[in-house]
N, C-alpha and C positions, 0 to 999 in steps of 0.2 A: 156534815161540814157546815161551816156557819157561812156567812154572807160576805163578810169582808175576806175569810181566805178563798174563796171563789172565783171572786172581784180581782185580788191580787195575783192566781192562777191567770186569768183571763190576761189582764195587763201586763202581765211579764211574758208571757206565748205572744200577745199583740207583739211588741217590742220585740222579740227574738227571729219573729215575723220579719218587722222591718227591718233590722239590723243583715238579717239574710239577705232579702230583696239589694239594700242598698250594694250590701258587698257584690253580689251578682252583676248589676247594674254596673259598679266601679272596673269589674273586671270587664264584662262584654266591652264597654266603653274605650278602654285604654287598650285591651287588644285590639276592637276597630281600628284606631287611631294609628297602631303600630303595623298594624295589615297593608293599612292604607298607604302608611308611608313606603312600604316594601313596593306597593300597586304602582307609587308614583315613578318607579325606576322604570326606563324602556327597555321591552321585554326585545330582544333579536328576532320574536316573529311580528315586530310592529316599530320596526326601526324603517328608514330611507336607506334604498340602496340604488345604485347609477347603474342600471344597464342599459348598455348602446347609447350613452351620453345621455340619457333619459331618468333624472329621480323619480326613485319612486318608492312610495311610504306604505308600507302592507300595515295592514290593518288584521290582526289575528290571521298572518298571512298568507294575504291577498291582496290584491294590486289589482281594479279593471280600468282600464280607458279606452273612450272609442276609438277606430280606427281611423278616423275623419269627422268632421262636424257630421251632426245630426245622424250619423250612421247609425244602423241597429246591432252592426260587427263591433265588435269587442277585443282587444287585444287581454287577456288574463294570466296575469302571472301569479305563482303561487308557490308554497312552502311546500316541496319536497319531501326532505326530508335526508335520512345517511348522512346526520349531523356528527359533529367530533367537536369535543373540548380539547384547550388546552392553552398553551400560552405562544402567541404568536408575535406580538411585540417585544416581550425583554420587562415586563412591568411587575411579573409575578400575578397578574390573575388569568383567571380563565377565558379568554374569547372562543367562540364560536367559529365553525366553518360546518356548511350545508349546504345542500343543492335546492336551487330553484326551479321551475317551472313556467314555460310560456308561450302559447295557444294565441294566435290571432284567428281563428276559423278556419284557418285549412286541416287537413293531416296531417302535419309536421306537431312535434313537440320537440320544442328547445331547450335542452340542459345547459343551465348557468351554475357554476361553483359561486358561491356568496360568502362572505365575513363579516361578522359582526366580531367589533373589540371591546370587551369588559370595560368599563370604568364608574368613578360617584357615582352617573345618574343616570348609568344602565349600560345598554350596549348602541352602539354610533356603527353603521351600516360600511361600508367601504364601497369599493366598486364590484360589481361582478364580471367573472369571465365567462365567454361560451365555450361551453363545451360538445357539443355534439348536436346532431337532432335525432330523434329513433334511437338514442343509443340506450343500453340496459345497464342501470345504473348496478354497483354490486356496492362497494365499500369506501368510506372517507374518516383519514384516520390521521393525525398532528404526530409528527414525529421530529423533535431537533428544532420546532421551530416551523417546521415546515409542512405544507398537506398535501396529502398525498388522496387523490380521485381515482379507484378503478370500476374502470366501466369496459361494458363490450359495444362493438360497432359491428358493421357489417364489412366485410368484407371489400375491396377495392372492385372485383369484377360480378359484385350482387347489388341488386337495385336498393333503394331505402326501404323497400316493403320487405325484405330478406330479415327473419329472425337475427338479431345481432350474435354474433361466435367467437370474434375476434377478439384478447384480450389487450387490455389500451390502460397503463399508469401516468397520469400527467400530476407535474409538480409545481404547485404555487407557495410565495413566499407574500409578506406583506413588508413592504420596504417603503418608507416616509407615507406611513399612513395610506399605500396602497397595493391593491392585491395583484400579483405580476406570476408572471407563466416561469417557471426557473426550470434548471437543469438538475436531476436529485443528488444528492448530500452524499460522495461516496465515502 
């Protein structure tokens, strides 16, 4: 093979070289870009939600605040979980309803139902309700509008330390942008 078609071999692989790279680079790039923008919506386990007249903004969630200045108690609230989709406003998208979690240091754990409502720039928290303390959560499920929480509790004549047995369906609705205890859908 002579010297100049070697040379031209060589220069045209360079070039095919970097024609590769670049396009590689154009794509990684503009998908970051598109990723990112999807990252910038609020995800409903890092929205603010109002429990007990209290905001509070989880963070891949989680929620801690002390219990008092300078204390080393912790009040911690956190993401459950026995999530449901569906549409609870009337808007046609999907919001969220799931249960919370929350632990100040004693033996009680406190079940809140939570909502978060779909919209542009993600999901915007509501308020939460209580639902129980010790209770055994089972299923939560958007029906009509409406959600539906079943869980077991303990018994009226069994202490809170009593395995939960009882079965218990409570029904909430979200009416002017808040989450309300209702009566079910007959």
């Amino acid at each position: 093979m002579k010297k100049s078609s070697i040379i031209a071999i060589v220069m045209i692989s360079a070039l095919v070289v970097i024609f590769v790279a670049l396009g590689i680079y154009k794509f990684k790039f503009t998908n970051s870009k598109s990723l990112f923008a999807l990252n910038d919506k609020i995800e409903f386990k890092n929205a603010t939600y109002i429990i007990e007249g209290q905001a509070l903004t989880l963070r891949n969630g989680n929620f801690e605040s002390e219990i008092a200045t300078d204390s080393a108690s912790k009040i911690v609230t956190r993401y459950f979980g026995n999530e449901a989709f569906g549409d609870l406003n009337g808007d046609g998208q999907a919001d969220v309803a799931f249960l919370l979690t929350q632990n100040g240091g004693g033996s009680g754990t406190f079940y809140y139902v939570a909502v978060a409502l779909a919209g542009a720039k993600g999901y915007a928290g509501l308020n939460a309700i209580f639902l129980g303390d010790r209770i055994a959560p089972q299923t939560t499920e958007i029906r009509d509008g409406q959600i539906i929480v079943n869980f077991a509790v303990q018994k009226n004549d069994e202490p809170l330390t009593a395995i939960p047995s009882l079965a218990v369906s409570k029904y909430f609705q979200v009416v002017d942008n808040q989450l309300v205890s209702v009566e079910p859908i007959k």
